[in-house]
Every structure is written in structure tokens, then in C-alpha cells.
C-alpha angles and dihedrals in degrees: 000000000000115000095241123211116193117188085165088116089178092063114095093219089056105105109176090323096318133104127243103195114091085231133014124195113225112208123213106113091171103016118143102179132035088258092062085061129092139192101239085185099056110112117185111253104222136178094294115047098034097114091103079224107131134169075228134084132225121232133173091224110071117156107238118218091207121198095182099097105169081063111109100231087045108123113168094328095310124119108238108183126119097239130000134182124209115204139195118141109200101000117169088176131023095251077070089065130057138179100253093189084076108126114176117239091188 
């Protein structure tokens, strides 16, 4: 399982850059670049639920369902890289993140 990093701070599984779902999906079928990904998983943190106090707990380690399969660490639809980082600065919807890990195998 990939050590994920989040800097996405509007999405509500993002605890202190880490994420608090057990899996994420990344989107990007025919991406070719790191832009053409998305974070599937990214939900908008609004007013209220903005506590950062889940029933949930952050890890660095989340398994990653990747679409992107013309990315090089793409196995089956599972991320194998060692370490990825999903970004997204201020992102009100997923197509605002992106895996930028990707790397292109085309």
C-alpha cells in the first residue's frame, strides 16, 4: 500500500495531510499528464463538517483504486508506488486535485 500525502485542505477526509478513507479511486482513464487526474474520493469540507473530528483515523498508508492506466505505477488498477501525493490547493470539486505521482508510461 502507497504512503499517501494530501495537501487537498477542502476535502473533509484530509486530516493534517493525511487521508482518513481506508481507499481512495483516483480518475484519469486516458490521462497523460498529472492534470488529466482526479481525486474520485475528494469530498468538499464545508461549514459543518469542518472539525477535522472523525469516527475515522488518518494513516499514511491508503490503498489507491487508480483508473489512470497509462500511468507507470498503475497494476490492475492498483497504485504501486512507493509514495504519492494528491493536490489540489483550494478544490471545491475532484476535477481541482490531481495525483501528481502520475508519470506517464505511454
Amino acid at each position: 500500500m502507497p504512503e499517501l500525502r494530501c495537501t487537498v485542505q477542502t476535502c473533509v477526509h484530509n486530516q493534517q495531510y493525511l487521508c482518513d478513507l481506508d481507499k481512495i479511486e483516483v480518475a484519469g482513464r486516458d490521462a497523460k499528464t498529472a492534470r488529466e487526474t482526479c481525486c474520485d474520493s475528494f469530498r468538499e469540507r464545508t461549514k459543518d463538517s469542518y472539525s477535522n473530528v472523525t469516527d475515522r483515523q488518518a494513516s499514511e498508508k491508503t490503498g489507491i483504486h487508480c483508473k489512470a492506466t497509462d500511468c507507470e505505477y498503475n497494476k490492475d488498477c492498483d497504485c504501486h508506488a512507493g509514495r504519492i501525493s494528491v493536490e489540489g490547493g483550494n478544490a471545491c470539486h475532484c476535477e481541482n486535485t490531481e495525483c501528481a505521482t502520475f508519470s506517464y508510461k505511454g
